[in-house]
gemmi code that builds the backbone of each chain (N, CA, C; Angstrom):
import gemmi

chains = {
    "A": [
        ("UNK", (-8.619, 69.539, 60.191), (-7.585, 69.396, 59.149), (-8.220, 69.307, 57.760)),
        ("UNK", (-7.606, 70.101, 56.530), (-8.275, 70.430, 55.596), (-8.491, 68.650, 54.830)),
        ("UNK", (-8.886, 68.253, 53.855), (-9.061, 66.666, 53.316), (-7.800, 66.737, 52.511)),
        ("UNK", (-7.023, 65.470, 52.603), (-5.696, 65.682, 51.549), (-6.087, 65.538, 50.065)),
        ("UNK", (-5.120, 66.232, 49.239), (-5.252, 66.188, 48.526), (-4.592, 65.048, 47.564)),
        ("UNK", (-5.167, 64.516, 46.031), (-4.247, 63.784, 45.322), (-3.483, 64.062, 44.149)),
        ("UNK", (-2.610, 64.464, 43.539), (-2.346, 65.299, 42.478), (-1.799, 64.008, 41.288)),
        ("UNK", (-2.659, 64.376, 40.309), (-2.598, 63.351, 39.080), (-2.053, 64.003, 37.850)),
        ("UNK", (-1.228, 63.450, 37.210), (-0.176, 64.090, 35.840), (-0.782, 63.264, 34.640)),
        ("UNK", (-0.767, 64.321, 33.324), (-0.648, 63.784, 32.035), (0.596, 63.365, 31.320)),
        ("UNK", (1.239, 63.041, 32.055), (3.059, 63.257, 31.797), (3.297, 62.136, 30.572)),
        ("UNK", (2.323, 60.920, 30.984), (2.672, 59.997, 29.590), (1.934, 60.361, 28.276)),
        ("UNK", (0.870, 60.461, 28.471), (-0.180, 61.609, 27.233), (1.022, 62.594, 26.476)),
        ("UNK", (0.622, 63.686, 27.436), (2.124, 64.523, 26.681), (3.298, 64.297, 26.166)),
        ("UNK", (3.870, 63.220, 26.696), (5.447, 62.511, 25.977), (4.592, 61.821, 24.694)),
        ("UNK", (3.532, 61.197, 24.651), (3.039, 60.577, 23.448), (2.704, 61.461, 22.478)),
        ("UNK", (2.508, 62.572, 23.319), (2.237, 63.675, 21.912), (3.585, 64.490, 21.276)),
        ("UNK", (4.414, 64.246, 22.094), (5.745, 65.032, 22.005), (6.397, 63.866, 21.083)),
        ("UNK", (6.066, 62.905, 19.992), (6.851, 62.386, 19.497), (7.557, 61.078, 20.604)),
        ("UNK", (7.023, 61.069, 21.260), (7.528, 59.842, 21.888), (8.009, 60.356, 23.049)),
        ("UNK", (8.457, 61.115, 23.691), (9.759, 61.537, 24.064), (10.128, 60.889, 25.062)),
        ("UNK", (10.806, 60.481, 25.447), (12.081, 59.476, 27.015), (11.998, 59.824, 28.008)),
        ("UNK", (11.601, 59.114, 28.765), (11.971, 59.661, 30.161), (13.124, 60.810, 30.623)),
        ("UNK", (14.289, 59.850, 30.164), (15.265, 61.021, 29.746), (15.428, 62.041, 29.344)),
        ("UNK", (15.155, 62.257, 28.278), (14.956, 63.410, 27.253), (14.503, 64.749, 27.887)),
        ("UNK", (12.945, 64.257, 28.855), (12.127, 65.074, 29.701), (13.269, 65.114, 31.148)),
        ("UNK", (13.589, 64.442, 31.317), (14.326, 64.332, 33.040), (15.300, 65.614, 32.438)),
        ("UNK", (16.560, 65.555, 31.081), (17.216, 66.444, 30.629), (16.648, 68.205, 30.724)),
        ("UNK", (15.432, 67.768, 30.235), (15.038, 69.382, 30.033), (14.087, 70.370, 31.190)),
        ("UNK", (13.916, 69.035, 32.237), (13.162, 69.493, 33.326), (14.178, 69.377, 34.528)),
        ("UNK", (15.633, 69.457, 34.121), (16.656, 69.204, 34.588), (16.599, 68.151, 36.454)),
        ("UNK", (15.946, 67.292, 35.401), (15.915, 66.262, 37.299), (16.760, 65.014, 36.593)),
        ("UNK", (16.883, 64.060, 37.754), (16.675, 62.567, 37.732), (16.125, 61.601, 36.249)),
        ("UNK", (16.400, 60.567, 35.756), (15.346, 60.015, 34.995), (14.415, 59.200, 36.000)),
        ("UNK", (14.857, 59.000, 37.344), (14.183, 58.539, 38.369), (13.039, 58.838, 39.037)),
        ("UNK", (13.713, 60.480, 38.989), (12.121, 61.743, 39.551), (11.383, 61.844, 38.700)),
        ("UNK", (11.747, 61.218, 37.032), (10.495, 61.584, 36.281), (9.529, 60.299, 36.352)),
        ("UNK", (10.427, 59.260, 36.530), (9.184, 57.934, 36.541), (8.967, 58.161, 37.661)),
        ("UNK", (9.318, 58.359, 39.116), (8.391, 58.395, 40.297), (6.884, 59.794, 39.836)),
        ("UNK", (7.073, 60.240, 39.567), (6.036, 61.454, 39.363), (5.176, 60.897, 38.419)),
        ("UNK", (5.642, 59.945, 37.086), (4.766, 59.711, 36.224), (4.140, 58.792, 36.908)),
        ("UNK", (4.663, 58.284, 37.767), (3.708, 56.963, 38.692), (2.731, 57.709, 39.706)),
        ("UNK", (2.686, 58.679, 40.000), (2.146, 59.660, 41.306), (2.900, 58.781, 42.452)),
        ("UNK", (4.076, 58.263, 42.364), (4.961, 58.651, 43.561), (5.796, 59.820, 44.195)),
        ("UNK", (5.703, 60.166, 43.699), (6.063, 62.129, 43.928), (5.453, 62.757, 43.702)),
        ("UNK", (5.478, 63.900, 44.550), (4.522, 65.430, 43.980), (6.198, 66.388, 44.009)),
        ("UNK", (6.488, 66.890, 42.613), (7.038, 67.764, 42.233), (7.098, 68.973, 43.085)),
        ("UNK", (7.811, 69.598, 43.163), (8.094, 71.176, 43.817), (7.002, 71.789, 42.817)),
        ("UNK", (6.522, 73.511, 42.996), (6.023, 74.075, 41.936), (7.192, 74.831, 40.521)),
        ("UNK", (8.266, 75.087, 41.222), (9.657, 75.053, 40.343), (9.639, 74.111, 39.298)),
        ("UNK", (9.747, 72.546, 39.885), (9.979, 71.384, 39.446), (8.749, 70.970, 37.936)),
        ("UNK", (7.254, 71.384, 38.379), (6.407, 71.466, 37.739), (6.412, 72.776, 36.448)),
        ("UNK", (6.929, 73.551, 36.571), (6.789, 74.670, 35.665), (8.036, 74.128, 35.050)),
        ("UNK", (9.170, 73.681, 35.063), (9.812, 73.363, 34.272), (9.335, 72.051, 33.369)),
        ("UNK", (8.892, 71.266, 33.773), (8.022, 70.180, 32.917), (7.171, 70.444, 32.150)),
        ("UNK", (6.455, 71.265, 32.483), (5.450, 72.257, 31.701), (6.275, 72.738, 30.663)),
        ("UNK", (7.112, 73.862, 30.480), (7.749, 74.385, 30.143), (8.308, 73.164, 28.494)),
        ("UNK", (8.688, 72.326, 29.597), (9.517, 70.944, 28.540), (8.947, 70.859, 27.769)),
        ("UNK", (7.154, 70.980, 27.834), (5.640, 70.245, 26.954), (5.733, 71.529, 26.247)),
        ("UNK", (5.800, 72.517, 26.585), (5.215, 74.084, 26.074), (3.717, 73.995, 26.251)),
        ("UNK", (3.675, 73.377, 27.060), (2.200, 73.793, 27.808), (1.951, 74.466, 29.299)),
        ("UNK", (0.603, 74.526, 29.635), (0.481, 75.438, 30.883), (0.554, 74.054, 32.158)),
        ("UNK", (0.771, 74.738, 33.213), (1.252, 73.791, 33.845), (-0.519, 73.002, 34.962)),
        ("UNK", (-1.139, 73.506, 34.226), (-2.318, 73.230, 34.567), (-3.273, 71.963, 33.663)),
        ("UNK", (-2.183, 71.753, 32.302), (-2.439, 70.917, 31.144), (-1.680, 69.423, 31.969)),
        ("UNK", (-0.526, 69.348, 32.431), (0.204, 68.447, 33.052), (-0.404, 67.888, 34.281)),
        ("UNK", (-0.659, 68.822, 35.202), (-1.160, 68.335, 36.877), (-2.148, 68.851, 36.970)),
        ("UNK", (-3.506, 67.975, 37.933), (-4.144, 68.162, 38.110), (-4.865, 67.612, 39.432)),
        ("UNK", (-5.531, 68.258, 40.327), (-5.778, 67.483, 41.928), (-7.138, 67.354, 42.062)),
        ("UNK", (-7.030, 66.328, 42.851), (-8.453, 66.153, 43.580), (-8.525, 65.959, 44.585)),
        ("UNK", (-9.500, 66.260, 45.597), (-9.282, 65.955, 46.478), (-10.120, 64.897, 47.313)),
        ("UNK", (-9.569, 64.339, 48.369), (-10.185, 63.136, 48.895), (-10.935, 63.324, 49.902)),
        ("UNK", (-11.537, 62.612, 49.828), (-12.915, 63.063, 50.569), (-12.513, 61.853, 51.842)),
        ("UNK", (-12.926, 62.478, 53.212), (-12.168, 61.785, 53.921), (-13.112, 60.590, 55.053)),
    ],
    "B": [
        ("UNK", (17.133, 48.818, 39.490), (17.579, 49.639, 40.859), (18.527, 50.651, 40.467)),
        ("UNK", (17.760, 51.944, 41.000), (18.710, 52.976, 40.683), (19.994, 53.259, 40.967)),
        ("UNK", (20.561, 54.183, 40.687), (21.879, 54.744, 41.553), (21.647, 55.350, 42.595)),
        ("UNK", (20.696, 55.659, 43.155), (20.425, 56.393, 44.460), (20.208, 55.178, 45.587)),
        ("UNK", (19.674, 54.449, 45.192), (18.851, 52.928, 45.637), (20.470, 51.746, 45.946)),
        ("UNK", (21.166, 51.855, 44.989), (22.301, 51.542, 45.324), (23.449, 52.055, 45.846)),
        ("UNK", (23.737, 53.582, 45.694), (24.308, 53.804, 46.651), (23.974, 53.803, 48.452)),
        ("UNK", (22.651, 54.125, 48.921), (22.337, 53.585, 49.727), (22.734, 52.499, 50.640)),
        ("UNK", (22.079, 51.221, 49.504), (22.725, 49.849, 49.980), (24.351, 49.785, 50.627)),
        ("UNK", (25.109, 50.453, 49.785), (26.487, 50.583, 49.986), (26.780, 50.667, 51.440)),
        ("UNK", (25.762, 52.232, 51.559), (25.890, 53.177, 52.669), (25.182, 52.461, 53.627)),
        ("UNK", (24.605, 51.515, 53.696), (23.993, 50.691, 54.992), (24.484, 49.438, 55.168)),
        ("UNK", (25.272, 48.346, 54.239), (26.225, 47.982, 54.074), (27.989, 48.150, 54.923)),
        ("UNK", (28.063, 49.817, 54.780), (29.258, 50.322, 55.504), (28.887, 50.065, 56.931)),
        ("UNK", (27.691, 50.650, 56.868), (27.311, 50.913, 58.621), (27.360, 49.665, 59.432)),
        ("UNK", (26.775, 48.371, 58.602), (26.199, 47.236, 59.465), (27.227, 46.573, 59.922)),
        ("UNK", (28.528, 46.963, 58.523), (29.646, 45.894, 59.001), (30.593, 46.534, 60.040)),
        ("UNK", (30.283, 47.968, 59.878), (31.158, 48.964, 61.328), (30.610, 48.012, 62.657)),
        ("UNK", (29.463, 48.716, 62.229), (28.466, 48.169, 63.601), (28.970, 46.169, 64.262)),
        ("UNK", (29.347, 45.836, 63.424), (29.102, 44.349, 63.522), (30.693, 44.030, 64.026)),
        ("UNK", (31.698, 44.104, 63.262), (32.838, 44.386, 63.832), (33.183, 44.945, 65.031)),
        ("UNK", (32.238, 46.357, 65.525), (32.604, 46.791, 67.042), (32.191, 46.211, 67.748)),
        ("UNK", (31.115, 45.223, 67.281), (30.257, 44.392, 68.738), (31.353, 43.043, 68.653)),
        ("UNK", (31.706, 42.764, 67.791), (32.449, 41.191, 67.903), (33.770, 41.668, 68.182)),
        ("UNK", (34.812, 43.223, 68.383), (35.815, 43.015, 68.701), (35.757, 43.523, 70.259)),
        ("UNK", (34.810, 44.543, 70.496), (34.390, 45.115, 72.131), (34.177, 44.175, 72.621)),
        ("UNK", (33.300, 43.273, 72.890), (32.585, 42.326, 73.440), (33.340, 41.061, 73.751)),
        ("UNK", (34.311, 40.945, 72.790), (34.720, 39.684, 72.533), (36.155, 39.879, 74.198)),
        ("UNK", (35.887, 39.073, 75.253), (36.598, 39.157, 76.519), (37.851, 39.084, 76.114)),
        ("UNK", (38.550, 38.578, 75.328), (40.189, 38.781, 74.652), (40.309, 40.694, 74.883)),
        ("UNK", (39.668, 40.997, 74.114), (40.019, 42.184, 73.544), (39.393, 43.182, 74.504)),
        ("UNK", (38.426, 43.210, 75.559), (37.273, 44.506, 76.128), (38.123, 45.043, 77.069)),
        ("UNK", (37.973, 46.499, 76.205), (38.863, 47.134, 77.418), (39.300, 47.263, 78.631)),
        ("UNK", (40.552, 47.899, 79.431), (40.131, 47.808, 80.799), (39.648, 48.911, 81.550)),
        ("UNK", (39.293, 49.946, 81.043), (38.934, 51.052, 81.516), (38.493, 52.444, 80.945)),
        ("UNK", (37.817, 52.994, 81.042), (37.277, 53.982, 80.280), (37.796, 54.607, 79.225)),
        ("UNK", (39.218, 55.185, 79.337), (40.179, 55.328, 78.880), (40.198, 54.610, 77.456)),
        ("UNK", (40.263, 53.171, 77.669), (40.346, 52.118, 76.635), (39.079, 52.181, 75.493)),
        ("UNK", (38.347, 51.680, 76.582), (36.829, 51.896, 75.543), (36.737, 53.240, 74.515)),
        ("UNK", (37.013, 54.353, 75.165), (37.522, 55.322, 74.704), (38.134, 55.675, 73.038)),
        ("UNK", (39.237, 54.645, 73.505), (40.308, 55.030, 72.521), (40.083, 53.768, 71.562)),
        ("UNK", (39.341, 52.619, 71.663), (38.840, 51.524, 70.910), (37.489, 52.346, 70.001)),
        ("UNK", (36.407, 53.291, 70.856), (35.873, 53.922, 69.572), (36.044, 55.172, 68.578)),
        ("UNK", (37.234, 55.998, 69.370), (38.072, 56.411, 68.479), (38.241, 55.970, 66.811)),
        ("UNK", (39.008, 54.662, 67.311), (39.683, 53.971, 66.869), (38.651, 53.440, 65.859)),
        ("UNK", (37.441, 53.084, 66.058), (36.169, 52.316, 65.393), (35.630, 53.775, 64.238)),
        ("UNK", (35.714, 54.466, 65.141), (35.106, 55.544, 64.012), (35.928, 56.472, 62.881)),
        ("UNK", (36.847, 55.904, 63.236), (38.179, 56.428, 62.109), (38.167, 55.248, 60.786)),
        ("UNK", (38.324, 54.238, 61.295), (37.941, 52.957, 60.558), (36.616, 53.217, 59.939)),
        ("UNK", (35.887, 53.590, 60.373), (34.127, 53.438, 59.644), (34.406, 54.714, 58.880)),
        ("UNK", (34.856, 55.743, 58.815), (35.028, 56.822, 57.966), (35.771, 56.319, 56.851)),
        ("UNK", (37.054, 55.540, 56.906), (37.970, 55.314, 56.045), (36.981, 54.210, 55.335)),
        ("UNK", (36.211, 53.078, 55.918), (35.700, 52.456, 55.440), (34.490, 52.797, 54.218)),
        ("UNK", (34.056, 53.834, 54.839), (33.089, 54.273, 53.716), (33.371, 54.917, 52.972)),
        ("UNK", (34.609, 55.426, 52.944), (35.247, 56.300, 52.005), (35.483, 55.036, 50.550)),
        ("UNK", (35.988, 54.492, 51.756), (36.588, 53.117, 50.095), (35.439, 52.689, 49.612)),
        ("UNK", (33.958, 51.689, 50.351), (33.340, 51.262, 49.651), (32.552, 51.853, 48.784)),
        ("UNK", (32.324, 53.290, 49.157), (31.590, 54.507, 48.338), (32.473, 54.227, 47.387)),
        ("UNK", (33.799, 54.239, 46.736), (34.529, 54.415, 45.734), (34.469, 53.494, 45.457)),
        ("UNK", (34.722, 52.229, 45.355), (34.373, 50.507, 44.475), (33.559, 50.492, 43.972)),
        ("UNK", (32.271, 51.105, 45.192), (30.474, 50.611, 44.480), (30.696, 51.821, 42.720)),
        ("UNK", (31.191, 53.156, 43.416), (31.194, 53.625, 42.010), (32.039, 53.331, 40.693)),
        ("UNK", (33.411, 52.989, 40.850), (34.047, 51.710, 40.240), (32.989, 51.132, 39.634)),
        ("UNK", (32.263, 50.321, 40.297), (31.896, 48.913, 39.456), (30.644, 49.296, 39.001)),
        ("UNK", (29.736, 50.703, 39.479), (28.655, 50.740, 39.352), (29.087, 51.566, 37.511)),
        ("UNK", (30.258, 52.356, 37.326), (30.153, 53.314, 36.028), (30.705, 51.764, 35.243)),
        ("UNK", (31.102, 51.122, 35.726), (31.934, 49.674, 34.615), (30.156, 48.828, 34.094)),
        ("UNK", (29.607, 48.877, 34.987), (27.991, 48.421, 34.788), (26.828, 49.248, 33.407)),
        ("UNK", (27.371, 50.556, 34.288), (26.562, 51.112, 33.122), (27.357, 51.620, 31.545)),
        ("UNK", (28.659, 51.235, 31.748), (29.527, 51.338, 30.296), (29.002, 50.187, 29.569)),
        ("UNK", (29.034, 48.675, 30.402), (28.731, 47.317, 29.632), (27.361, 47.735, 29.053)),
        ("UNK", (26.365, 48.255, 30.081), (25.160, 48.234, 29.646), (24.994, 48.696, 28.274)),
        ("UNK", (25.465, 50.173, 28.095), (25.560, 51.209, 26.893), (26.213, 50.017, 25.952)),
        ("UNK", (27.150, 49.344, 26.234), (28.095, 48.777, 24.686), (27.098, 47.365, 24.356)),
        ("UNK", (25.932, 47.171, 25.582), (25.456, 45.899, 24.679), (24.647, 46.450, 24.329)),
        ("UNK", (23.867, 47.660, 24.820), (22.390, 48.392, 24.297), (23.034, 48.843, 22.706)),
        ("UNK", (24.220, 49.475, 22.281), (24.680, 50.030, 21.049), (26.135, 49.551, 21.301)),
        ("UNK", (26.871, 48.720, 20.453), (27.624, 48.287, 20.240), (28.866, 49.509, 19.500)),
        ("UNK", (28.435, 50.342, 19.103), (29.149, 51.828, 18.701), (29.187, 52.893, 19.520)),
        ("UNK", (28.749, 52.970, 20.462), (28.635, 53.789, 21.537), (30.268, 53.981, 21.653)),
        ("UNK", (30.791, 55.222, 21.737), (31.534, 56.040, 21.949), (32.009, 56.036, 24.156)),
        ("UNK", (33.452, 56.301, 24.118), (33.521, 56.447, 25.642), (32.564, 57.702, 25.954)),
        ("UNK", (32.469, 58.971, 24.818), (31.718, 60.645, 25.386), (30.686, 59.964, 25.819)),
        ("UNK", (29.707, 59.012, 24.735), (28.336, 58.474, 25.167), (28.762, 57.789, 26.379)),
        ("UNK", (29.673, 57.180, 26.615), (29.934, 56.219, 28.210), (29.433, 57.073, 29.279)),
        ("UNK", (30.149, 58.461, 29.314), (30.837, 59.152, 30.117), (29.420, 59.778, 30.298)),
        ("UNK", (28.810, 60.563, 29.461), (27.288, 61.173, 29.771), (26.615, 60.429, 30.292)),
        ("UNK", (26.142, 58.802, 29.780), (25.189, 58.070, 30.753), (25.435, 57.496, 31.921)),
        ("UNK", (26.937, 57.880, 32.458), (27.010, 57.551, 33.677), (26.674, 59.000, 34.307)),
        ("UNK", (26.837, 59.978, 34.004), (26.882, 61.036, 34.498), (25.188, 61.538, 34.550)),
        ("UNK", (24.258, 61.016, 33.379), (22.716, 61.397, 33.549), (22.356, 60.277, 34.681)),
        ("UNK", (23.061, 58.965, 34.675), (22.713, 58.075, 36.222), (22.534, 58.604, 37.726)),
        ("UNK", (24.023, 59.480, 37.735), (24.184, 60.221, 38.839), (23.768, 61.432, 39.458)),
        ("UNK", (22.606, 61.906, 38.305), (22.138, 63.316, 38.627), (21.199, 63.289, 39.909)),
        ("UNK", (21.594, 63.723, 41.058), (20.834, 64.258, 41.762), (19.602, 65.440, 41.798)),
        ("UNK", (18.602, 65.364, 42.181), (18.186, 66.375, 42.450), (16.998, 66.987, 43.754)),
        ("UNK", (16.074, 67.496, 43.625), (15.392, 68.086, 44.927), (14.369, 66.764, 45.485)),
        ("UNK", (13.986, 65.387, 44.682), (13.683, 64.582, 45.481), (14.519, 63.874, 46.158)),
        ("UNK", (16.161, 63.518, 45.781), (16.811, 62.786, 46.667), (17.409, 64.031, 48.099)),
        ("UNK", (17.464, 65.298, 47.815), (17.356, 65.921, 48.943), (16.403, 65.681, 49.593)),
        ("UNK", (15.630, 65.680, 49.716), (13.932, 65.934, 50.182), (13.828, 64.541, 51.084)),
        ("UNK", (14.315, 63.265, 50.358), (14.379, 61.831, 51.104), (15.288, 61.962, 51.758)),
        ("UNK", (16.799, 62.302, 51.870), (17.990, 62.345, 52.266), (17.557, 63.218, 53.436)),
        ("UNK", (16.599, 64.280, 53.597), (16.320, 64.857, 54.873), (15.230, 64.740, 55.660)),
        ("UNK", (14.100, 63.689, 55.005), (13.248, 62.502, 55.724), (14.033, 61.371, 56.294)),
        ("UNK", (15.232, 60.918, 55.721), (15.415, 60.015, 56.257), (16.414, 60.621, 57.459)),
        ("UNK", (16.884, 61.831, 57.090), (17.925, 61.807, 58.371), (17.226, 62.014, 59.865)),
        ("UNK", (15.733, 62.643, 59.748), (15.088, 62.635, 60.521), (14.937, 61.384, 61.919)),
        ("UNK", (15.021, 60.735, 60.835), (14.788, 59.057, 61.587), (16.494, 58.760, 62.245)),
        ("UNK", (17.491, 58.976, 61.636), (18.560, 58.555, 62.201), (18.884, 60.182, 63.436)),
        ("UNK", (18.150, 60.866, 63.313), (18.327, 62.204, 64.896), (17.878, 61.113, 65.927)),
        ("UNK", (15.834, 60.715, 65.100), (15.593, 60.281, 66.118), (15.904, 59.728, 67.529)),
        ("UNK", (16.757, 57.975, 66.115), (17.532, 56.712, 66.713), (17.958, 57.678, 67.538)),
        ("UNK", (19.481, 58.424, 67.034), (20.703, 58.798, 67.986), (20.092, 59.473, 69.154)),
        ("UNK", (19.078, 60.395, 69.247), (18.127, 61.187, 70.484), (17.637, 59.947, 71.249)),
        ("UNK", (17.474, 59.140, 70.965), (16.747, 58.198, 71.941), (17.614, 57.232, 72.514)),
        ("UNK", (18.846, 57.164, 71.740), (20.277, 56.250, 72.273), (20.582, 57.474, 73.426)),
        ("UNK", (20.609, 58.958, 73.121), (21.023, 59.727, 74.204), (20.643, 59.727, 75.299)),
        ("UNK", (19.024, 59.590, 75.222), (18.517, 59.821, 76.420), (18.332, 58.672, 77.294)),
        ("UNK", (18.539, 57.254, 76.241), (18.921, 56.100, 77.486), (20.380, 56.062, 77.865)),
        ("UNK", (21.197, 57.021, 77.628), (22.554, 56.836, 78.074), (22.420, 57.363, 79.337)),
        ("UNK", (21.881, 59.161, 79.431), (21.700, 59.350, 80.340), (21.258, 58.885, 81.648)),
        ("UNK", (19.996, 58.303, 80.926), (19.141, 57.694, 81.559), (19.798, 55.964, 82.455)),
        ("UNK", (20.748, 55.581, 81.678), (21.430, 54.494, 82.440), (22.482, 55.021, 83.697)),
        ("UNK", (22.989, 55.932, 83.046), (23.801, 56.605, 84.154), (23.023, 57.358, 85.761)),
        ("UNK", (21.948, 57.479, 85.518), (20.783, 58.055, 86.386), (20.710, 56.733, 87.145)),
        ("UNK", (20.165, 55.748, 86.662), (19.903, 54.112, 87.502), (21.484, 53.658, 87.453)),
        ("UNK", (22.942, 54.610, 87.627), (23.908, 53.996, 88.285), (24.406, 52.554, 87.750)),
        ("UNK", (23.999, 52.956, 86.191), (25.019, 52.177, 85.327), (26.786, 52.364, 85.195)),
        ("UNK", (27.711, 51.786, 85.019), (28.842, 52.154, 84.572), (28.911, 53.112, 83.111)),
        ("UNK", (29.736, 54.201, 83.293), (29.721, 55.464, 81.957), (30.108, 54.366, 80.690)),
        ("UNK", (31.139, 52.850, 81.475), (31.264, 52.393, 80.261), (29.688, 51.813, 79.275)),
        ("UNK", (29.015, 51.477, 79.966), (28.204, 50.764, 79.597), (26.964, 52.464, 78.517)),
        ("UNK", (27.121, 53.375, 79.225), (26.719, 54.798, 78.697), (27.770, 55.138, 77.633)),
        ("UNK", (28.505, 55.004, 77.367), (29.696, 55.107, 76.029), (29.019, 53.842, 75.050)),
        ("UNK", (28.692, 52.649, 75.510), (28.281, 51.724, 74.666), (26.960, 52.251, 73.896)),
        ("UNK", (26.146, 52.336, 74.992), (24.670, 52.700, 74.237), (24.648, 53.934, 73.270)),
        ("UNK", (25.649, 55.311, 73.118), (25.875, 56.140, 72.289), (26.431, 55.477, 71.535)),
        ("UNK", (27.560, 55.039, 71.778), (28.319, 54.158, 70.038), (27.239, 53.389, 69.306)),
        ("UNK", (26.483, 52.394, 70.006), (26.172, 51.537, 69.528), (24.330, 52.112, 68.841)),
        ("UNK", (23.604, 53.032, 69.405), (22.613, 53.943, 69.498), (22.820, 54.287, 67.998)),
        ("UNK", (24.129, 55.356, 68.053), (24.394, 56.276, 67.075), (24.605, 55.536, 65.811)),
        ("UNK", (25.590, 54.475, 65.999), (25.433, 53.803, 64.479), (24.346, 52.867, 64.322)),
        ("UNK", (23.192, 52.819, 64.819), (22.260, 51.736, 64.579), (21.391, 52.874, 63.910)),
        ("UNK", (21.210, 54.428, 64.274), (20.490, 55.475, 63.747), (21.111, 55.515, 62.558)),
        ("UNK", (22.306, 55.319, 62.208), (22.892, 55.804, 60.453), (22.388, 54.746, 59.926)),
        ("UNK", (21.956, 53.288, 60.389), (21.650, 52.047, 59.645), (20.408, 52.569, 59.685)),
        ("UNK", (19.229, 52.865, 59.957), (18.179, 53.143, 60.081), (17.635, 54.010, 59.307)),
        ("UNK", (18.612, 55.448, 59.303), (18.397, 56.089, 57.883), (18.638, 55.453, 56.707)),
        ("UNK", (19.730, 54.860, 56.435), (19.692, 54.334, 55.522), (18.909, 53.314, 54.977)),
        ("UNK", (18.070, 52.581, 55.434), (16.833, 51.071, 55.462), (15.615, 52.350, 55.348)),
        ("UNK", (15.449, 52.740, 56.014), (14.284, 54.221, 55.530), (14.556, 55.430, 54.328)),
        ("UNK", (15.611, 55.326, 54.279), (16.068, 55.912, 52.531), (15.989, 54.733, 51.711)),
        ("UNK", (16.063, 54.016, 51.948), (15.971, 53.093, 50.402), (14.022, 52.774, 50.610)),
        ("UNK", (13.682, 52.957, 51.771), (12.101, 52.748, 51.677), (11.551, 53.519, 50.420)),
        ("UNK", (11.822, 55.082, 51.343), (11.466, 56.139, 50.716), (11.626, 55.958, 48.903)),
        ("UNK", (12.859, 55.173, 48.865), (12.951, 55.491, 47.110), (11.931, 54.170, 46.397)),
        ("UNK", (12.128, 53.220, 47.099), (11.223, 52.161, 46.885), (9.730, 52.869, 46.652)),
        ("UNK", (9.183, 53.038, 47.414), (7.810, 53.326, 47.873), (7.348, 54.627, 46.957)),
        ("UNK", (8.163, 55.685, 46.980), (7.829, 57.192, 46.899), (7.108, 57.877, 47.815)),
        ("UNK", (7.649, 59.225, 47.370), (7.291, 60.021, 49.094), (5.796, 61.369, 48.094)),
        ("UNK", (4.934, 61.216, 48.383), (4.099, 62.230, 48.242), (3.843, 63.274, 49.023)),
        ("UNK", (4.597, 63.725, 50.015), (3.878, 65.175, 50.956), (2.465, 64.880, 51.539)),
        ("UNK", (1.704, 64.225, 50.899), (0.131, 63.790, 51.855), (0.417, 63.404, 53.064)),
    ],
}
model = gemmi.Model(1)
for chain_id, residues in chains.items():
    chain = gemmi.Chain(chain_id)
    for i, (resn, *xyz) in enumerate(residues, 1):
        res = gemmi.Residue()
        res.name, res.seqid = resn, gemmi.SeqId(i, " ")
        for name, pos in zip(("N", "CA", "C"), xyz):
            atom = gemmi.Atom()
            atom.name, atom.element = name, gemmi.Element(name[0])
            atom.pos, atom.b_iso = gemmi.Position(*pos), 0.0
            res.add_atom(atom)
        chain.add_residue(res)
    model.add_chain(chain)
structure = gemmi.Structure()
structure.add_model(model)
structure.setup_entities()
């Protein structure tokens, strides 16, 4: 079995650079939950890749600037 | 606690008191049927009630849950508008692909329950149990699996679900 992986977000970085922006604000334009955005900003969720390109999208960045994995060594 | 997290509660809430009511009015020797027939038509009767029942408390909890988040909005901004009411109850309630995603982890667990209430029904009827007592373990099986999803859906939202 391959080693799992862990996938880690800049999601609060980026809202700090975005002027602050709300949980909300981002949940609005990445059209989720304000719930799915704090579980994800916590790495309690891993996003769909849909789910991720729209967050991206929210930042106007690449979606490779937002998430990023590592993997665990087992 | 969210709105997903509380409707939940509601929804396991409905179940426990179905559940709890059929064991204290079946059981209770006044009332236990006299024959298959009866038992029968007593969970009929139980599961028409638990439908109607959750129909209503689903509608109160949301009642009191949009009256919660109106107070909230008028003490957070004292000018807040009903439109502003009406949107932040409505950005509360947005669903999306993680409460699917839990909603079909957790139903997993309530197949389970009900698959494993099945196969000891059978399975009692095999060791020459009474069918009544095989009608019990499905009634009672099946709604202990909807309580079960629901205590494992509110995990899931508690905890968070990562795919690892």
């Amino acid at each position: 079995m391959p080693s799992p992986i862990v996938i880690t977000n800049n999601i609060r970085k980026l809202r700090f650079f975005a002027n602050e922006m709300t949980q909300q604000e981002l949940a609005e334009k990445a059209g989720a939950s304000r719930q799915t955005i704090i579980a994800i900003e916590a790495g309690k969720y891993s996003p769909s890749l849909e789910m991720a390109f729209r967050i991206a999208d929210a930042f106007g960045v690449s979606i490779t600037e937002v998430f990023a994995h590592e993997v665990k060594e087992k | 606690m969210s709105y997903q997290e509380k409707k939940t509660l509601a929804s396991i809430t409905s179940g426990a008191l179905l559940l709890a009511a059929y064991c204290l009015y079946a059981f209770n020797p006044a009332n236990t049927p006299a024959d298959l027939k009866g038992w029968a038509t007593t969970m009929l009767i139980f599961i028409a009630i638990g439908i109607g029942a959750t129909i209503i408390i689903q509608i109160i909890f949301h009642i009191f849950f949009s009256i919660g988040v109106a107070i909230q909005g008028k003490i957070q901004n004292r000018e807040c508008d009903d439109k502003e009411i009406e949107k932040n109850i409505k950005l509360e309630m947005v669903e999306d692909e993680r409460d699917k995603l839990i909603e079909m982890k957790s139903n997993q667990v309530g197949f389970a329950v009900a698959g494993f209430g099945f196969v000891a029904a059978l399975l009692a009827l095999v060791f020459n149990y009474s069918p009544v007592f095989m009608l019990n373990i499905l009634f009672i099986t099946f709604s202990f699996g909807s309580i079960c999803e629901g205590i494992y859906q509110f995990v899931l939202y508690r905890r968070g679900y990562t795919h690892a």
